[in-house]
ROVEX-779014 format. One record per residue (C-alpha): x negated, y, z. Coordinates in steps of 0.1 Angstrom, whole numbers, plus 5000, padded with zeros to 4 digits. Example, Ala and Ser with C-alpha at 12.3 -4.5 7.8 and 13.67 -1.06 7.14 Angstrom:
487749555078;486349895071;
***
This chain:
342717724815;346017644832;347417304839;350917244856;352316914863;355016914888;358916884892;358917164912;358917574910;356917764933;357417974955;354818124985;351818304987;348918074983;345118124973;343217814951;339517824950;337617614921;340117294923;343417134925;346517204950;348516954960;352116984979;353116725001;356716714986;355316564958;354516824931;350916914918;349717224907;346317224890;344017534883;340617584871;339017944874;335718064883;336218254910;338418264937;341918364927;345418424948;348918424931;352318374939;354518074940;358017994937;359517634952;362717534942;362817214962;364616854943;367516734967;365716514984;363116785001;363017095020;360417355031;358517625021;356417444998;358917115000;356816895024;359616795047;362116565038;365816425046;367016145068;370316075069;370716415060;369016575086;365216725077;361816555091;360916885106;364516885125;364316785164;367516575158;366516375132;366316025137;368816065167;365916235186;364615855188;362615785155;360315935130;361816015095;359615855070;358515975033;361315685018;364315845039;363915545067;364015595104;361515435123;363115415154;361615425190;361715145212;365015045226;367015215201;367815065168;370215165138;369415355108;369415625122;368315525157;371715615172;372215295190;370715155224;372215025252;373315075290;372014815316;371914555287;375414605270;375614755233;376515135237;379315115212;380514815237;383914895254;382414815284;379315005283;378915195316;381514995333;384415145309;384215485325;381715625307;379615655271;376215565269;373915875256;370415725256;368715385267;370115315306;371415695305;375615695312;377515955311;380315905334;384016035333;384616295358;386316015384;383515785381;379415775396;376515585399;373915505374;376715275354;379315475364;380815165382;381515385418;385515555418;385615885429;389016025447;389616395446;385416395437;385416185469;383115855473;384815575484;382215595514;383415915528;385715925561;387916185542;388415985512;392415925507;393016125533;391415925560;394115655551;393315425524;391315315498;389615455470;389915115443;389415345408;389315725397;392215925414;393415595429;394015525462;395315215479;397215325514;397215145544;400215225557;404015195536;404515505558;401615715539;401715735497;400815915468;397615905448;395515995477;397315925506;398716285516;402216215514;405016045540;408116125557;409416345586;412916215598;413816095564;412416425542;409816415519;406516605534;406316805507;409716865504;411017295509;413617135538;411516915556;411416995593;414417205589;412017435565;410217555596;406917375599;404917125581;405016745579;401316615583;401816315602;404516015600;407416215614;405316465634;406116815626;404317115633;406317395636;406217755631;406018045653;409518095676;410417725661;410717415684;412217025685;411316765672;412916865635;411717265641;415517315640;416017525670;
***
């Protein structure tokens, strides 16, 4: 005799022996024969389940079986409810938090950053540090002799603070040779370089002051 009582089809190769199978997903198949016996099943899984014989099932619409379900921080329960790890909460565990502030908080990693997992930043390319809280300038640390060209201040990303009104630009590069722009095509007559506060360096066969002679 042949008894089935399940909301599923099957699908598989399976083998019974003198009793009852039972999937996981929730169906039942039940089978009495004599000897052992092997047939072929077909499993059309409800919406709620997945698998080959539909033993996994969905949290927020990812699978149990799924590395990424549960945010990678929880276990996807039978009732479709994450169980989330410690330090991360959320129904689907997608929330934890930096050095004590909420990771959807503006200021999570200092503002220059998002937070990916619990006291894990990932900082914007201008900013460092464990909270992203350290400037960089031109991938600089505010520590480093070269940093604004040897002539300021590194205060935030790409942001330099000169010490001279003589020196300017985002990182300190820039000034003036006898009134031109040191990056201008004419300064030092357009024969030499202005490095220094009107100090030219001048090219080959070029001399003065200006390089204009």
């Amino acid at each position: 005799t042949r008894n089935v009582i399940t909301p599923y089809r099957f699908q598989g190769m399976h083998t019974i022996y003198d009793g009852v199978f039972y999937l996981v997903g929730g169906g039942l198949f039940s089978i009495t024969y004599p000897n052992f016996y092997s047939f072929n099943l077909n499993c059309q899984c409800d919406e709620n389940h997945l698998g080959e014989f539909c033993e996994y099932h969905y949290c927020y619409g990812v699978g149990s079986n799924e590395s990424t379900v549960c945010s990678r921080h929880g276990e996807c329960l039978d009732n479709f409810t994450c169980i989330c790890a410690q330090n991360y909460t959320g129904e689907d565990c997608n929330i934890t938090t930096c050095f004590s502030i909420h990771s959807r908080n503006a200021s999570v990693c200092s503002g220059h950053g998002i937070c990916i997992g619990y006291d894990e930043c990932q900082c914007e390319a201008e900013y460092a540090g464990t909270n992203c809280s350290i400037p960089l300038c031109d991938n600089l640390l505010p520590t480093n002799p070269a940093v604004c060209t040897g002539r300021g201040e590194c205060i935030s990303g790409n942001n330099c603070t000169c010490d001279s009104d003589l020196y300017f630009s985002y990182n300190c590069n820039r000034t003036t040779c006898y009134g031109v722009l040191s990056n201008s095509t004419s300064v030092c007559s357009g024969h030499g370089t202005c490095g220094e506060y009107n100090t030219c360096a001048c090219f080959a066969h070029y001399y003065t002051d200006t390089c204009n002679l």
